[in-house]
C-alpha distance (Angstrom), angle and dihedral (degrees) to the residues before:
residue distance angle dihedral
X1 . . .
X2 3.78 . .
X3 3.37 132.0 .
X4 3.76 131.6 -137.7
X5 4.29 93.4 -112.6
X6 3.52 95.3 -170.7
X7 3.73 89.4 63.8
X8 3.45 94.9 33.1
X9 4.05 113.1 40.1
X10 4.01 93.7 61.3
X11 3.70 93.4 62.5
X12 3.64 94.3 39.9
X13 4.24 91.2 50.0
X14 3.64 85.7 50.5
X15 3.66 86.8 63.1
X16 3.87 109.0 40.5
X17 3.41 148.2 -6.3
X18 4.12 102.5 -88.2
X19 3.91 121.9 -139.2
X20 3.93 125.0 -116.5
X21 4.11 117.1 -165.4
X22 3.55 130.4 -113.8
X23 3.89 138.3 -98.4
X24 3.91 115.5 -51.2
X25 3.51 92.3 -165.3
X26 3.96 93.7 63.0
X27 3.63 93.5 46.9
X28 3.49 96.1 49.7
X29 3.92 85.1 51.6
X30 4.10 84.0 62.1
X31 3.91 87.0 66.6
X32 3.68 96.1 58.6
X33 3.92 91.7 -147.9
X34 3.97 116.7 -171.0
X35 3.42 128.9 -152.0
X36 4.06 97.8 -78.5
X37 3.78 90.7 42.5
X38 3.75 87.3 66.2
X39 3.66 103.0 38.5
X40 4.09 85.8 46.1
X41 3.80 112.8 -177.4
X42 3.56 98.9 -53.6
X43 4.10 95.0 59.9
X44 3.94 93.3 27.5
X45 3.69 87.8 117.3
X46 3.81 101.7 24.3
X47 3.39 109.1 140.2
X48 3.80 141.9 150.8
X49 3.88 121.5 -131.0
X50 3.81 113.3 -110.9
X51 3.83 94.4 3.9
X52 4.43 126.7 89.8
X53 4.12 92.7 -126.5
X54 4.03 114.4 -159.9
X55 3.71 115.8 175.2
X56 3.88 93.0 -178.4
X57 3.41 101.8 129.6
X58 3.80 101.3 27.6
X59 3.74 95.4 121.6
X60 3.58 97.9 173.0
X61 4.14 76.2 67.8
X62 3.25 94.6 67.1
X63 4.29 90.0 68.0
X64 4.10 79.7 69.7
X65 3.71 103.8 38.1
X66 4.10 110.1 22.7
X67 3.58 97.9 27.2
X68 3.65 90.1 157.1
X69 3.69 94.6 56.2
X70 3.95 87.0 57.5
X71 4.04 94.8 49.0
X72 3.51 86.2 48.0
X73 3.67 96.7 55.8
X74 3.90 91.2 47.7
X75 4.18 85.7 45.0
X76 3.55 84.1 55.9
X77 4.04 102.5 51.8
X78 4.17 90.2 36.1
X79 3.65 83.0 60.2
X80 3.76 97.7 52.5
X81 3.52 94.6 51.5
X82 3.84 111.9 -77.1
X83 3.69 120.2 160.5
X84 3.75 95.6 -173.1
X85 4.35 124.6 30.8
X86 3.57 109.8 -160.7
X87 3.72 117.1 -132.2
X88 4.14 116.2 -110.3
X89 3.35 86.6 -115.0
X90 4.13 111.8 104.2
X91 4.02 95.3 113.3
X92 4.01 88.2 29.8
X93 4.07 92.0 121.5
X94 3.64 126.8 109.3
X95 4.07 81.1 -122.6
X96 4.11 94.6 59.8
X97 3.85 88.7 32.6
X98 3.91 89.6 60.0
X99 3.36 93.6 73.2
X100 3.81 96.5 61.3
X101 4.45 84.0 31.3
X102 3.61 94.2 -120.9
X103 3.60 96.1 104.7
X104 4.06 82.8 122.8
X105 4.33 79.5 79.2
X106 3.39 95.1 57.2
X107 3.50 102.2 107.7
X108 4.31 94.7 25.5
X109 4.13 75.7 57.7
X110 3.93 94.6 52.7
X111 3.47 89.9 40.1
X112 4.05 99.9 53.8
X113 3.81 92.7 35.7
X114 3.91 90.0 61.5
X115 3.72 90.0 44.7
X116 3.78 85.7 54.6
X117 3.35 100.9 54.0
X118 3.54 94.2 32.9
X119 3.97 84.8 72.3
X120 3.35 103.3 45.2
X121 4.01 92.6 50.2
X122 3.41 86.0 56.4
X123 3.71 101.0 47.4
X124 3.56 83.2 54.6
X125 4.01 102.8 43.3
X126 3.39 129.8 109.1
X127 3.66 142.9 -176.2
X128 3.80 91.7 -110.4
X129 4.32 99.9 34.6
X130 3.95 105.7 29.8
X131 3.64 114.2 -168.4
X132 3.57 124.2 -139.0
X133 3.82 140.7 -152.0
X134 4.15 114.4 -124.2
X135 3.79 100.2 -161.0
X136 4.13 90.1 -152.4
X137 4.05 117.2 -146.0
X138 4.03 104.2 -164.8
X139 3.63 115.8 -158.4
X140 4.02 100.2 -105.9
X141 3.65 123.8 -122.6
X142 3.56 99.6 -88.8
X143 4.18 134.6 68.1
X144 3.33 126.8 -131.0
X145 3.86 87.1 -168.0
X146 3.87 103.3 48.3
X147 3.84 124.9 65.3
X148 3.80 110.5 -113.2
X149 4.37 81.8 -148.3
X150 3.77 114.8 69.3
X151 3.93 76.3 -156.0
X152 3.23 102.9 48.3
X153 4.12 116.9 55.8
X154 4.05 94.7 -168.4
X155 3.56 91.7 44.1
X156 4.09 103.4 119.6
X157 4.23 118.1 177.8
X158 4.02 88.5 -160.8
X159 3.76 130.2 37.9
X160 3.65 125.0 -150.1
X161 4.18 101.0 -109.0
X162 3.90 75.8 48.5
X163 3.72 97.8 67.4
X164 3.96 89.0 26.2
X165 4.29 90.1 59.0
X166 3.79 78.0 43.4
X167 3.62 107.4 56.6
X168 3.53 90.3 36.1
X169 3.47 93.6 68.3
X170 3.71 84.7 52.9
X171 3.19 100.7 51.0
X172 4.07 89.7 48.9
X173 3.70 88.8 55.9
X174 3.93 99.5 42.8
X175 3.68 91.0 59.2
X176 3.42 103.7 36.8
X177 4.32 79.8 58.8
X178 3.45 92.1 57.0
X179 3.66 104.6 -95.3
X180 4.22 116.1 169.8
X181 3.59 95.5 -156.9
X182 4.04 149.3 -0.6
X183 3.83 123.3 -108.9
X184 3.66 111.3 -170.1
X185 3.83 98.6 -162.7
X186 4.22 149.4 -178.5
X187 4.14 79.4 18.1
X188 4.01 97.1 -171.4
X189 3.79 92.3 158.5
X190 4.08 109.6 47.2
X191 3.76 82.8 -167.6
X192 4.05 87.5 62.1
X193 3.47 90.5 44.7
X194 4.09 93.9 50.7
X195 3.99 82.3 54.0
X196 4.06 94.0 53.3
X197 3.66 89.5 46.8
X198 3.72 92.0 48.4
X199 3.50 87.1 53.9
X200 3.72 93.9 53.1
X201 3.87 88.6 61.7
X202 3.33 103.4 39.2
X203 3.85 83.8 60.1
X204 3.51 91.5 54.0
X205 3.39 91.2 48.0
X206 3.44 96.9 52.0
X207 3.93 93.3 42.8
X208 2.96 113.4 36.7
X209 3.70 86.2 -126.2
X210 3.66 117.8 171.1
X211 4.24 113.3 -108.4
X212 3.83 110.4 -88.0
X213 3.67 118.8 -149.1
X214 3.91 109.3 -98.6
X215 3.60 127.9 -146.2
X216 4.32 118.2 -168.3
X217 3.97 119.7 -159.9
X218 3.84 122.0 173.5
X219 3.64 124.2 -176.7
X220 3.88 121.0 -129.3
X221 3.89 98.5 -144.0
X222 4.26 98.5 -152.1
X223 3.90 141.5 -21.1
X224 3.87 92.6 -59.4
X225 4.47 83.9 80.5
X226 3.56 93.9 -131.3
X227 3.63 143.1 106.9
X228 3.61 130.2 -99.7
X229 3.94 86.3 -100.7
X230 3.80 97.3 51.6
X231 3.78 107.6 -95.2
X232 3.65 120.0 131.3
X233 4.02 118.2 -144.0
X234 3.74 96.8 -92.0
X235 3.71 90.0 43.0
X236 3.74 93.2 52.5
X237 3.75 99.0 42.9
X238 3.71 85.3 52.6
X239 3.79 97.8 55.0
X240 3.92 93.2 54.2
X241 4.11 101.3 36.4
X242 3.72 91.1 95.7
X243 3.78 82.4 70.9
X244 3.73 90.8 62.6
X245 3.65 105.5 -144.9
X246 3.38 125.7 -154.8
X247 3.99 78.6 -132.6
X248 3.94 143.0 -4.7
X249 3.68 120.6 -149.9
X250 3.61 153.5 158.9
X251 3.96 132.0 -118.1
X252 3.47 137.6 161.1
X253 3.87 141.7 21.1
X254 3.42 93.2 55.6
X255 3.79 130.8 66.8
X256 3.92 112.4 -126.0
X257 4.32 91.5 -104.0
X258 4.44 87.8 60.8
X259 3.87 89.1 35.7
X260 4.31 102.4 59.1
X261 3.81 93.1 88.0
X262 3.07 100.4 58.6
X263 3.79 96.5 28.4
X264 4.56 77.0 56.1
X265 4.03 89.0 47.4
X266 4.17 94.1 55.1
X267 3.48 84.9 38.3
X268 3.89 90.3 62.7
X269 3.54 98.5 39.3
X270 3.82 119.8 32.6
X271 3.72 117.4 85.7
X272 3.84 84.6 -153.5
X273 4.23 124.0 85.6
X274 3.62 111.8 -91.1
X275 4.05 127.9 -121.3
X276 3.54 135.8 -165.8
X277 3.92 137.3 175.1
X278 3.99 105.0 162.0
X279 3.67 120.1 -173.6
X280 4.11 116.3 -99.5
X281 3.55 88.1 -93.8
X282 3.43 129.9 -63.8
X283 4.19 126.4 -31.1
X284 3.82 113.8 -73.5
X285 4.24 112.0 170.0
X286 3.80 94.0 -164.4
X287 4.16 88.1 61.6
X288 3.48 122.4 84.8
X289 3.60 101.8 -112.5
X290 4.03 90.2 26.5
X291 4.23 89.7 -107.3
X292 3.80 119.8 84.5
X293 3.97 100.1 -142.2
X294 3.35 111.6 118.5
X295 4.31 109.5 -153.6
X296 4.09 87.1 -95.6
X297 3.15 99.5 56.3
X298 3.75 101.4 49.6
X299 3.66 88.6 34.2
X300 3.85 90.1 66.6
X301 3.78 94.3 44.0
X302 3.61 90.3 57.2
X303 3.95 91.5 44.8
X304 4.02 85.6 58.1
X305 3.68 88.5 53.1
X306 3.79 90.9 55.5
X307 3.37 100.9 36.9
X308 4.20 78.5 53.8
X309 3.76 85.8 64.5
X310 3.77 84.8 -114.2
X311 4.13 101.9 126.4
X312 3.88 149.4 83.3
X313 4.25 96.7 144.8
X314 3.78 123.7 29.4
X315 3.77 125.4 -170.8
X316 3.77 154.1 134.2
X317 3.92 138.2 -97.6
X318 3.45 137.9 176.1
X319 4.10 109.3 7.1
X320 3.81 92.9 13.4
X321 4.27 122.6 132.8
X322 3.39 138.6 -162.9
X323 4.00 81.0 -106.9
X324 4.25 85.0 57.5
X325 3.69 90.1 47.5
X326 4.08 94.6 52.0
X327 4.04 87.8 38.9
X328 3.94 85.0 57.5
X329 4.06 101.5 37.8
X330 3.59 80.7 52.9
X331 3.90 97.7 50.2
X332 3.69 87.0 51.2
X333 3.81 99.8 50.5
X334 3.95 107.6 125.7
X335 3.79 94.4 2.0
X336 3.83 111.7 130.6
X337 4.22 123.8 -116.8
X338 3.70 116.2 -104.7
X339 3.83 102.8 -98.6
X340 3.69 115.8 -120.2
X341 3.88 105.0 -112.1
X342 4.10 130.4 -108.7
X343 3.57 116.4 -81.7
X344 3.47 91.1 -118.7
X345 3.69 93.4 55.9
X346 3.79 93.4 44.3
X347 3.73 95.9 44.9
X348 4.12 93.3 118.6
X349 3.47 121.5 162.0
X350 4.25 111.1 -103.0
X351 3.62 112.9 -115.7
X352 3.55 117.6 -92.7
């Protein structure tokens, strides 16, 4: 059964350095799905008058139509080690699902997803290693911070009540699943981001809901350390603190070797635990899972971070097994948590 993780995910952070899973998108790659495999007899003749509809590739589709494929992936990372399975649910807005027009799903998506997972974590808890659901908020495929018109500055292709009506339909669904906490992740827009965490209050607002633990991961796109919108990793953990995470992170684009200094620099200033799930390495199309670290490898970079005094959560992205996620729960065995800093030395001015 489920625990309450706001009660319970302090103590247990104070005691170790918890697991996060590994990439859905690889795994589902494993399957080789076609085109009916994903539309599955409900979809099978989905289509939209006037338009060539594929829905190869909608993942988050799979939640409807090959549920089982989707509990087996989490099956799979609970039983290398994962703490934390994040719902199949990073494109599960009406904004991403527009592009395949099924953003009508969005919240039946959120809402099955957490169920999902919700099952397997449970098959898999135990008094001693509770496993928790990670209802997962991706960042949608538009930017509410970068012109859409290389000729046109102000031109924007989202707005912000867009993405907030969005992720509130997510965040509806993902706890009406079952979900034990929010994890706003691969934040390449902090103006996206502010909308999804906007969202997450208004909902309690509305509800009455009680607070769910909430986890914040940006992604530094390249060796400049900053987003894809400009911010820098100080400058982005500073624009979401008010939302008082239970941690802030980073995950994706990089592989964990590019990612330490800025995984060092949020380590020295937030006043929040510290995440990170980097891909295995960086994008290769003639490997397997399109990234060349094998579980060793990244394993050991992520050890170094720990053993830096860097972590609370540990993970994979993009390229990442089951086999990566037992390589690192293994790596991290024994090692202390990251201890939150002093006060004093965390006593940074809130962003404006």
């Amino acid at each position: 059964m489920p625990v309450d993780a706001a009660a319970v995910l302090p103590s247990l952070l104070d005691r170790r350095i918890l697991i996060i899973d590994g990439a859905m998108g690889t795994m589902i790659q494993r399957y080789k799905l076609d085109e009916a495999a994903y539309r599955g007899e409900r979809f099978a003749a989905f289509a939209v008058p006037g338009k060539e509809v594929h829905v190869k590739g909608n993942n988050e589709l799979l939640t409807l139509t090959q549920p089982q494929v989707i509990r087996e992936i989490h099956e799979q990372y609970l039983a290398a080690g994962a703490d934390l399975v994040e719902t199949n649910t990073f494109g599960a807005t009406s904004i991403a699902q527009a592009d395949y027009h099924m953003e009508d799903l969005a919240y039946e998506m959120n809402v099955a997803a957490a169920k999902i997972a919700r099952a397997a974590c449970d098959r898999y808890a135990t008094p001693d290693k509770p496993r928790f659901v990670a209802g997962a908020l991706g960042p949608t495929p538009k930017t509410a911070s970068i012109s859409s018109d290389v000729n046109d500055p102000g031109a924007r292709n989202v707005t912000f009540d867009d993405l907030r009506d969005a992720y509130y339909g997510q965040v509806r669904g993902l706890v009406d699943g079952g979900a034990d906490l929010f994890l706003v992740e691969t934040i390449f827009d902090t103006l996206n981001a502010k909308a999804a965490l906007f969202a997450i209050e208004q909902y309690y607002d509305d509800t009455g809901h009680a607070r769910l633990p909430l986890m914040i991961s940006g992604t530094v796109t390249d060796a400049s350390g900053r987003i894809l919108s400009g911010q820098t990793v100080e400058a982005f953990w500073n624009s979401v603190r008010h939302a008082q995470p239970i941690s802030i992170g980073l995950n994706c684009a990089l592989g964990a070797a590019l990612m330490r200094p800025y995984v060092a620099e949020l380590s020295r200033i937030a006043d929040a635990r510290v995440s990170v799930y980097p891909n295995a390495g960086l994008p290769n199309p003639m490997s397997d899972t399109g990234f060349d670290e094998t579980p060793e490898i990244t394993s050991s970079l992520v050890r170094e971070f720990a053993e830096a005094g860097f972590l609370n959560f540990a993970g994979g992205c993009c390229g990442t097994t089951p086999e990566h996620i037992a390589a690192i729960a293994q790596a991290l065995e024994g090692l202390p948590p990251r201890r939150l800093p002093s006060a004093q030395s965390s006593d940074l001015p809130l962003a404006a």
